[in-house]
Each structure stands twice: as C-alpha cells, then as structure tokens.
C-alpha positions as CSV (number, residue, x, y, z in Angstrom):
1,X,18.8,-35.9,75.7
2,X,20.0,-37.7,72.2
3,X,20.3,-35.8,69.1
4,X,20.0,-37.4,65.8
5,X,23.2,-37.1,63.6
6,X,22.9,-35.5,60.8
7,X,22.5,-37.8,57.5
8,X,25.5,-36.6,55.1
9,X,22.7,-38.2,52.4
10,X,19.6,-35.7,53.7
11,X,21.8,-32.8,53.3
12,X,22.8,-32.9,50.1
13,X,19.0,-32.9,48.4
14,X,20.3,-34.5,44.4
15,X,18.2,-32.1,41.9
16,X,15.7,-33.9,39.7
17,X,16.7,-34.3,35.6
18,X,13.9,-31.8,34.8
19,X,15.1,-28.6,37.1
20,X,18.3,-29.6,35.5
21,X,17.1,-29.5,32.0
22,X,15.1,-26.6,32.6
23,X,18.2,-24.8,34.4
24,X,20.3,-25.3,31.5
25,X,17.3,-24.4,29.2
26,X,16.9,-21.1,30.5
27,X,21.0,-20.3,30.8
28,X,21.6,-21.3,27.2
29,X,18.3,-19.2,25.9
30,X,19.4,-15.7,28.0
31,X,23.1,-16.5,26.2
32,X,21.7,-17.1,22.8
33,X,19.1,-14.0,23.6
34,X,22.2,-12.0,24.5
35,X,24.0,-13.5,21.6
36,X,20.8,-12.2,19.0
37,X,21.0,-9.1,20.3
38,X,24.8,-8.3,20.2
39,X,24.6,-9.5,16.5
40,X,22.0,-7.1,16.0
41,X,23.6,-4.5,17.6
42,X,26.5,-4.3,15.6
43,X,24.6,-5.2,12.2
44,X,22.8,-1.9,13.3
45,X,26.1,-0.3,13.7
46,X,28.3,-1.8,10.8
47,X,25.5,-0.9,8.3
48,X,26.4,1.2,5.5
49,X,24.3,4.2,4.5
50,X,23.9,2.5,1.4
51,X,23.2,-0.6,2.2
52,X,20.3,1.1,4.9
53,X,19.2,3.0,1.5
54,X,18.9,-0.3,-0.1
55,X,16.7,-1.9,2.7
56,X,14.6,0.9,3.4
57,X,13.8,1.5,-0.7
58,X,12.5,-2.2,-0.8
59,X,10.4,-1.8,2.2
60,X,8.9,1.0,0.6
61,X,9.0,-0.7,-2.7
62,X,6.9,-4.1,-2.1
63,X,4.3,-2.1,0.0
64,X,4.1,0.2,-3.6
65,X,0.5,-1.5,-4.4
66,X,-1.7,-2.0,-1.7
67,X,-4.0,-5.0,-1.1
68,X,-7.0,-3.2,-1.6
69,X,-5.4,-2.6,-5.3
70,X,-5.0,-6.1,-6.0
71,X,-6.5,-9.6,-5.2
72,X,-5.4,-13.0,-5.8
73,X,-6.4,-14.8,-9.0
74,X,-5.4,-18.8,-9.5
75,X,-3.5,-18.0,-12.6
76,X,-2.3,-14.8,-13.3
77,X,-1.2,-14.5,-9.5
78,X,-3.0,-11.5,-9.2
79,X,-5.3,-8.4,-10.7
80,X,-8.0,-5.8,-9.3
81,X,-10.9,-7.0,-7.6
82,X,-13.7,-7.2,-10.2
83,X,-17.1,-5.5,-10.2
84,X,-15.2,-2.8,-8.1
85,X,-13.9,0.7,-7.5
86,X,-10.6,1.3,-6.3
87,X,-9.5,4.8,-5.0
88,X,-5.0,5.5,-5.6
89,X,-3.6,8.6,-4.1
90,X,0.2,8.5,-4.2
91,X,2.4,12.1,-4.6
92,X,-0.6,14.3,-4.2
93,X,-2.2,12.8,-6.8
94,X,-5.4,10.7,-6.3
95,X,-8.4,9.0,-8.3
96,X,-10.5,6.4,-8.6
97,X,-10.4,3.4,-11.0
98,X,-13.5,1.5,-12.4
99,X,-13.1,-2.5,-12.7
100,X,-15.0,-4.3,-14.4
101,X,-16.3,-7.8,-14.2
102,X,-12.9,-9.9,-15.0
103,X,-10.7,-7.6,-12.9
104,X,-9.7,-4.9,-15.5
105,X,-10.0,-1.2,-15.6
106,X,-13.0,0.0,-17.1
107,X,-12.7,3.0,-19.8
108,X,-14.6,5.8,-20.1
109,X,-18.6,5.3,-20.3
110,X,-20.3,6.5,-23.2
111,X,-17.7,6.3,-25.9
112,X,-17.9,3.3,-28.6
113,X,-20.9,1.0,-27.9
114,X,-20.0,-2.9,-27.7
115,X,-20.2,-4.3,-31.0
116,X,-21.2,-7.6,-32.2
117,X,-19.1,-10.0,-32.9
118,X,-20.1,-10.7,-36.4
119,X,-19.8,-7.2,-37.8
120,X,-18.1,-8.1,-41.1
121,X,-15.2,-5.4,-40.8
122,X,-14.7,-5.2,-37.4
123,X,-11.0,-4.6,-35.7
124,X,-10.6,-5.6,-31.7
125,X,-7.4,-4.2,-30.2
126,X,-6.4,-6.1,-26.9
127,X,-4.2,-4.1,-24.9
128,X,-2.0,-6.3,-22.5
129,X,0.5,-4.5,-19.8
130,X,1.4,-3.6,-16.3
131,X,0.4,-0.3,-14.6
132,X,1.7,1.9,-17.0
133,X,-1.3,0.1,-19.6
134,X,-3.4,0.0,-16.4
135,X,-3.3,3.9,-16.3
136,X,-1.8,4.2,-12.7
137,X,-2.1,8.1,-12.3
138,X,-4.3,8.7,-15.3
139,X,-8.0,9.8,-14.4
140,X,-10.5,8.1,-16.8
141,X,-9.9,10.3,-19.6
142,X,-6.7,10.4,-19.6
143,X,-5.6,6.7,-19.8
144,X,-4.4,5.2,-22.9
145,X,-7.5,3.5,-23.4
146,X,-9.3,7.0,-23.6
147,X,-7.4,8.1,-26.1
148,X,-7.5,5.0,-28.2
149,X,-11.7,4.8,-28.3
150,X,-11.4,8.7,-28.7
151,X,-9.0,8.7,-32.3
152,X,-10.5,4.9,-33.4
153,X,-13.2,4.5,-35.8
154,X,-16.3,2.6,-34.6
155,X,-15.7,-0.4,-36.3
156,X,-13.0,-1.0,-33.8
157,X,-13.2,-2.4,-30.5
158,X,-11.2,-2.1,-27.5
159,X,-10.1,-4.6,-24.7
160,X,-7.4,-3.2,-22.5
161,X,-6.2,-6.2,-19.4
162,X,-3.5,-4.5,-18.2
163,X,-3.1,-5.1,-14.5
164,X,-0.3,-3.2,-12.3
165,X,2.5,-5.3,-11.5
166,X,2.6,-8.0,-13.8
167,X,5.8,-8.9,-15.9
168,X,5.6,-10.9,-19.6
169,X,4.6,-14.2,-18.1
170,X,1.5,-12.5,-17.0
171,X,0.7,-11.1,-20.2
172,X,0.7,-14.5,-22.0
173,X,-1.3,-16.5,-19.5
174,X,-3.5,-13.3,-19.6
175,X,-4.0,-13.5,-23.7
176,X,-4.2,-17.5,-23.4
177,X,-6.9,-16.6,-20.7
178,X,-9.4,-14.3,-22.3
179,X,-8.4,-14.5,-26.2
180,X,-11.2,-16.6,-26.4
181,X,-13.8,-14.7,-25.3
182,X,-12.4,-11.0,-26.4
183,X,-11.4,-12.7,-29.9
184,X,-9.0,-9.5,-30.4
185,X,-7.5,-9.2,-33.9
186,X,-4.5,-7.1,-33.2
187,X,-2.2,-7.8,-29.5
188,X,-0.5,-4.7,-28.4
189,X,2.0,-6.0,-25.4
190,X,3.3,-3.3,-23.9
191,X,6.6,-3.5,-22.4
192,X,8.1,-1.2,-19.2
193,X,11.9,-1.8,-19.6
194,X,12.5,-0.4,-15.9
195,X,10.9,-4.1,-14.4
196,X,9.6,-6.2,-16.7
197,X,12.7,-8.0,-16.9
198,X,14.4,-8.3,-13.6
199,X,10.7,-9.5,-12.2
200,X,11.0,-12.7,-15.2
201,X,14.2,-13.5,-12.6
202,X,11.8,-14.1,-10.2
203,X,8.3,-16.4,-9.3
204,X,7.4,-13.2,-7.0
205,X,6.7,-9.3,-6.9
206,X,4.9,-7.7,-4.9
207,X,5.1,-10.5,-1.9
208,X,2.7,-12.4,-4.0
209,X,3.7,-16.1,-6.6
210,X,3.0,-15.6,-10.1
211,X,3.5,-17.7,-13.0
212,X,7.3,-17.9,-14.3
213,X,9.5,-19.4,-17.0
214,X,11.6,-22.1,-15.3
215,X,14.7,-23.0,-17.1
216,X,16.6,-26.3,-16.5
217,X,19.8,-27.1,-18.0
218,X,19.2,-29.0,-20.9
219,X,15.7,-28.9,-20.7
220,X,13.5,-26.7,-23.2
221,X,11.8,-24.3,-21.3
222,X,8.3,-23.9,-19.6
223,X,5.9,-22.3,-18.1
224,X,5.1,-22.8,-14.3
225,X,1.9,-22.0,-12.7
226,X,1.2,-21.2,-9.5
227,X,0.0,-24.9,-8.3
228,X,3.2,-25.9,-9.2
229,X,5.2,-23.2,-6.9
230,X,3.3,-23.5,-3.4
231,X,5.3,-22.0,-0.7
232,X,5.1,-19.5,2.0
233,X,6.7,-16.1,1.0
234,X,7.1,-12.8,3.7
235,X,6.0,-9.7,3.4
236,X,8.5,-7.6,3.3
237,X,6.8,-4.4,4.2
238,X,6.4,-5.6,7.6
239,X,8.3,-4.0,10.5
240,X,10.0,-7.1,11.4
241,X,12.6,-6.3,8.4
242,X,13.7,-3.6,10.4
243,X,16.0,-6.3,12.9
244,X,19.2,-6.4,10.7
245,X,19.3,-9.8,11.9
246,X,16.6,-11.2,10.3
247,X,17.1,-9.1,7.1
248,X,20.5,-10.9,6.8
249,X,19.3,-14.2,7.3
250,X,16.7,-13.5,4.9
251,X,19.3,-12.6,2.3
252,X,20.9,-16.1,2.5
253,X,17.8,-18.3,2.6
254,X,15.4,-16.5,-0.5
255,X,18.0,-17.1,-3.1
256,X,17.8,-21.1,-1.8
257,X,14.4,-20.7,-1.8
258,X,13.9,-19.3,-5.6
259,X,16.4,-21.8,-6.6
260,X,14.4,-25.1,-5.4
261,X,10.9,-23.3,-5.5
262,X,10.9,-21.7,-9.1
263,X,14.1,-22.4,-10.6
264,X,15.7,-19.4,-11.1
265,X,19.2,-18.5,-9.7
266,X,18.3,-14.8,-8.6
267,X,16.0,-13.0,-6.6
268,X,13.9,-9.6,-7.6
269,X,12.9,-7.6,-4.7
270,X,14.3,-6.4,-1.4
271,X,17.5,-8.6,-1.5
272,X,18.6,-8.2,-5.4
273,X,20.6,-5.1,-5.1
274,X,18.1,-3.5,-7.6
275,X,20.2,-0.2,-8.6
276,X,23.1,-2.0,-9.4
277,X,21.0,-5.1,-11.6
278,X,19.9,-2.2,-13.1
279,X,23.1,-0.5,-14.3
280,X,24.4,-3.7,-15.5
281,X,21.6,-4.7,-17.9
282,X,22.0,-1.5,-19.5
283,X,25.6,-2.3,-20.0
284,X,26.4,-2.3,-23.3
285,X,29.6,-4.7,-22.0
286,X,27.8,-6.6,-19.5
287,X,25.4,-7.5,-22.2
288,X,28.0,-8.6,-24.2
289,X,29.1,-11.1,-21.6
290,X,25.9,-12.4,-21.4
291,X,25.3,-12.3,-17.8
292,X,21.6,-11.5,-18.6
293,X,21.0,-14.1,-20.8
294,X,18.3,-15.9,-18.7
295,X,16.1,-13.0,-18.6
296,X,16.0,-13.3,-22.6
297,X,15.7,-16.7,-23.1
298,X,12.6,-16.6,-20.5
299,X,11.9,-13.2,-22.6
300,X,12.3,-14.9,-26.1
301,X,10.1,-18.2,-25.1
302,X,7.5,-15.9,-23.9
303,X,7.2,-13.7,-27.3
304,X,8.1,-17.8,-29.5
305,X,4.9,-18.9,-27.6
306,X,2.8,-16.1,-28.1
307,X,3.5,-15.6,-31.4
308,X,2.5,-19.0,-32.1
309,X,-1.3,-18.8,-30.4
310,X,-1.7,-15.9,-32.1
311,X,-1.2,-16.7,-35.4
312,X,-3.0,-19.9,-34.8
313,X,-6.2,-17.4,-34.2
314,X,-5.3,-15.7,-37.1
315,X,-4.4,-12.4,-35.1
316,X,-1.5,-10.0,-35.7
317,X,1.0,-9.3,-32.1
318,X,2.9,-6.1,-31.6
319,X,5.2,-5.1,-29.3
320,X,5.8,-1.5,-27.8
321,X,8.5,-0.7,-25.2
322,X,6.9,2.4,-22.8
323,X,9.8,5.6,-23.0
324,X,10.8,6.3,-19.3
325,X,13.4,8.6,-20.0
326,X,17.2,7.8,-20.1
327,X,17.2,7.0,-16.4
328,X,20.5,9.6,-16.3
329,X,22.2,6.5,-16.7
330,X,24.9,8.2,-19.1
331,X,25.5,11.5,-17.2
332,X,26.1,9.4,-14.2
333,X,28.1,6.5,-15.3
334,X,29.7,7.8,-18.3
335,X,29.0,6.3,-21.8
336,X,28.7,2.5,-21.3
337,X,25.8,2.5,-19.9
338,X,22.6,2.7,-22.2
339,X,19.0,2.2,-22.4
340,X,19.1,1.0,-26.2
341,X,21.0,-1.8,-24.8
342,X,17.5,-3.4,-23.9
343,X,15.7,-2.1,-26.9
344,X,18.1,-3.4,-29.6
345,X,17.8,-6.6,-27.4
346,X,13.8,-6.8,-27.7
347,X,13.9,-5.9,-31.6
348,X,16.2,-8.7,-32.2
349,X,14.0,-11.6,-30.3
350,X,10.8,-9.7,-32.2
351,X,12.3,-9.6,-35.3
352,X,13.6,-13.8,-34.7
353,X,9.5,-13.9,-34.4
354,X,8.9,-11.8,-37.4
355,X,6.9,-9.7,-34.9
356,X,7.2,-5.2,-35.0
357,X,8.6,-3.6,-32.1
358,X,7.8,0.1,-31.6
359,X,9.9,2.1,-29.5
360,X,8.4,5.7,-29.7
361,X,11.4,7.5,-27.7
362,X,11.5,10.2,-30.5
363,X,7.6,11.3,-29.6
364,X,8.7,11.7,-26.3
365,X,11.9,13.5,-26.5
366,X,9.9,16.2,-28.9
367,X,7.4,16.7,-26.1
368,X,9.6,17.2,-23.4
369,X,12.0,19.5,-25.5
370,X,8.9,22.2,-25.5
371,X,9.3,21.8,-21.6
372,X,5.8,19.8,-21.1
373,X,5.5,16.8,-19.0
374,X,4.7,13.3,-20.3
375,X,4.7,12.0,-16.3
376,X,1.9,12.1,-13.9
377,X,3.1,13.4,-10.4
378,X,1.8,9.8,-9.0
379,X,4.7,9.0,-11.4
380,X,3.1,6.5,-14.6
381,X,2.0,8.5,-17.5
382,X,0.3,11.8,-17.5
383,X,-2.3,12.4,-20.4
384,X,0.1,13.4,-22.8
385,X,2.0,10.3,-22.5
386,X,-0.4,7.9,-22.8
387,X,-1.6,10.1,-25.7
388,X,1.3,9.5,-27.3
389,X,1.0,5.7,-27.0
390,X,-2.2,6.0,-28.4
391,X,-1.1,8.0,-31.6
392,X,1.2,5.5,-32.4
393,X,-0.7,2.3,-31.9
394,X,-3.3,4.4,-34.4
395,X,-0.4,5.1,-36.7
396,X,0.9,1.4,-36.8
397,X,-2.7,-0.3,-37.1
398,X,-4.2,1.8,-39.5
399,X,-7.2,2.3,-37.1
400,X,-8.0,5.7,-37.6
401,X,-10.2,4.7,-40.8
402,X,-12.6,2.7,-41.6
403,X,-12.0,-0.8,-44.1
404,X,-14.8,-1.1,-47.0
C-alpha cells in the first residue's frame, strides 16, 4: 500500500489579503473601542462637580425654548409660528400665547381698534425685544403690550415684534424687516443685559443660526445673514452630550467652527463657561482692559446702523435696558463686580448716537422694597414689572395725551 507524502505547501493554507485586512480591521476597532471607552471612563471620573454643573446647566439651557415655541424664518433665524397658539408652562406657571400673522404675539382683543394710516396726529410705537418684550410668563393682560394700549391715548398705535431669544442683530433686521409696513414713529429696543450681549459673540442660540456682526481686522464691520453662515450645528439637548468624550471634543472643534463659520473668536452656549463670562463683563477692571470690546463694537455698529434707518424715516429710537436685579454679583464677589458696568457702557454708545437710554432700576428697587414681586414664577416679568416698563415708555413719549 503507498501513501502520499504530505505536501509541506498543502499544509500551510497562505490567508487571502482580505481575511487579513479584515483581521486587522476588527483587532484595531475592539482596541480603539476599548480605547473610547477608557477615555470615557476616566473623563466620567476626573470631572469636577463644577464642571458636571456646567454641562448639565447648558443641556438644560439650549432645550429652554421648545420647538413648538419657535420656527425657522430666512432672516431673523427664528420667531413663533404665525396664525398660531402656543401653550408655555414652565415653574408651575402656564398660558397660552396668541400669534399673529407675521409670527408675533398678539395683544389683548378688544382694546384700541387699528387705525388708519393717515390719521393726521397719529403716534405708532414699535416694540422690538426678546422674551422679556415677548411676555414669556405674562398672561395676556399682563404683558407689556397690555399695559401700553391700556395707559395710551387712541391716537396711538401699537406694534410689539419681540420674539424670545433673539439678541440686537435680531432686532435690526427685525425693524429693517417690517418698518415698512408698521411705519412706527417711535422704536423702543429693549435690552436684557443678562444675554443680549454674550449671544452677539455668537452666530447661534438656541441650536439654531441667526444673523451676526462679523468683524475682520481692518475691515469695517457687517452684517451676516443666514445664507452666508450655512453649516450644520448639534443640538445640544440631546442625550449624546452625556459621553464626556464627545462633549470634550466638542469643546475643541465649535470655537474652530465659530471662527471660520461666523467670524467670531468665542462661542455662547454649552461650551462658553457662561457664569464666569458673566462675572467678567460686569467687571468694572475687566472692562477696563477691554476684553469685551468685540461685543461693543458689534453692539455700537448695531445701534450706528439703526440709528441711521430711522432717522432716514423720520422716526425717533429709544433704548431701555430690562432691571433683573443685581444678580448678587456684589455680595458674592465683593465690590468689583457690578451691573452698571454694562449700563454706563450702553449710555455711552447711545449717547455717541445722540439716542436716550432708560434704565428704570430705581422703579424696581421701590417695588421690591414694599416686599412685592416684579418676577413671574416662570421667571420673565410678572404684571407689575412689565407695568413698570410700560409707565416709563408712557413717561418718556409723552403718550398718555393726546397732540392737537
């Protein structure tokens, strides 16, 4: 009987390019797998409590508004859905809002009829803001806009387009937008110092683009619009953001991002340490050192350019900065830290303008000294406040009487 030998050749069967690929392919990816998740790991175990206070506040922060608040809009970025009604409920406190046909809050039915727009002496206030002129956690007859048709003669009309969430960019493409058809004589811009200004840092809040002030070394400003910014943003409300890992990375890219994107060397939102920013603007030596001075040259080309269209329409433009309190800034950092910082810095680029800036903190402070509250438990005005706002716009335009 013969038996074949056995083939040396045969025995050792060579493995095709492909398994070997694929072989390697699957090692490396269980490595870098195992790699991802030892990172996150000890991100998850390194992580200060303040910086997972930080993370979790802007979480909760961008997801403040929700969508069924707020739809897109070409230019302004974004307002509330027209022809609508939107229910709120935030803090226990919960209402419905009216919108009307261009996406604005509608004020209460039945007060002054429309007028025409060749009445001889006829006033028309426009009222331009975020959702503190919006009347987040006012019912409809306690917004500001209630109390402005309620003290007003009739010979004065009212045009509120505030819309939560917008910043001073928003405002002027909002008065270039619909100051033709409103034909408002007297522009109150109404001005939250808490965010208005950190958002002009930024060409997004609230996950969504919005028209910004890019600034260019030696280059005169100008406004961007939101054809010119197109890129894909997150949304940082989603649960992904909870993996350290990808939070970090995200911390190193957006500041890239916002610097080829919109032009602007800072980012608002989850990853700008937002308490801190805070502190520092309302540093009376911070200031000084002028580490905010992009926020007031985008600030102070905004009011320039304003300014401008409405004098071309023969219109008057007031600005009023909303009283939030003191933000305990000078019981808990001592006594360089203060909110007339900010104000003294608005009344010098209004005064530049020759334009009146009202700061009614005095109004306020006597209110709250008789122990009543100018806050809404959703946490924007309560009727009194935006009372108070009302009083003084009727104060400072004379609208409480009628011209002859």
């Amino acid at each position: 009987m013969e038996f074949e030998k056995p083939n040396p050749k045969q025995e050792r069967r060579k493995l095709s390019p492909i398994k070997i690929i694929f072989g390697l392919g699957v090692l490396f990816s269980l490595m870098g797998a195992l790699l991802l998740v030892l990172i996150e790991v000890s991100l998850r175990i390194t992580e200060s409590e303040e910086g997972r206070n930080l993370r979790i506040f802007y979480q909760r922060y961008y997801s403040e508004f929700p969508e069924e608040l707020l739809t897109f809009d070409a230019e302004l970025g974004w307002k509330s859905a027209p022809n609508s009604i939107l229910y709120h409920e935030k803090n226990g406190w919960s209402g419905r809002f009216f919108i009307d046909k261009h996406g604005f809050r509608m004020p209460l039915l039945n007060q002054h009829p429309t007028l025409s727009p060749n009445k001889k002496h006829e006033k028309r206030l426009m009222l331009i803001g975020d959702s503190y002129g919006f009347g987040m956690g006012a019912h409809d007859d306690e917004t500001i806009s209630f109390f402005l048709n309620k003290k007003t003669v009739p010979e004065v009309e009212l045009r509120n387009i505030s819309s939560p969430g917008w910043s001073p960019e928003q405002y002027l493409v909002a008065y270039e937008k619909y100051k033709g058809e409103f034909k408002p004589t007297h522009i109150y811009m109404l001005i939250t110092h808490i965010n208005d200004f950190f958002i002009m840092e930024n060409c997004t809040a609230f996950n969504r683009l919005k028209p910004t002030v890019q600034l260019r070394n030696g280059q005169n400003p100008r406004l961007l619009n939101l054809w010119e910014m197109r890129a894909f943003k997150p949304s940082y409300d989603s649960p992904i953001w909870d993996f350290r890992l990808l939070y970090t990375l995200g911390k190193i890219l957006e500041p890239l991002y916002l610097r080829n994107i919109c032009g602007v060397d800072k980012p608002y939102g989850m990853l700008a340490d937002y308490e801190q920013d805070r502190l520092e603007l309302y540093s009376r030596s911070q200031n000084r050192a002028g580490k905010y001075d992009p926020i007031w040259k985008r600030f102070d080309y905004i009011v320039e350019r304003m300014q401008e269209k409405v004098r071309d329409e023969g219109s008057k433009l007031t600005i009023i900065i909303l009283y939030l309190g003191d933000l305990n800034l000078s019981s808990t950092h001592g006594e360089d830290y203060s909110v007339d910082v900010v104000v003294d810095k608005v009344k010098t680029i209004g005064a530049r303008h020759g334009i009146d800036v009202l700061y009614p903190h005095e109004k306020f402070k006597e209110v709250e000294a008789k122990g009543l509250r100018v806050s809404s438990p959703q946490g924007h005005y309560g009727p009194l406040g935006n009372e108070i706002i009302a009083d003084v716009i009727v104060e400072h335009g004379k609208f409480n009487h009628s011209e002859h």
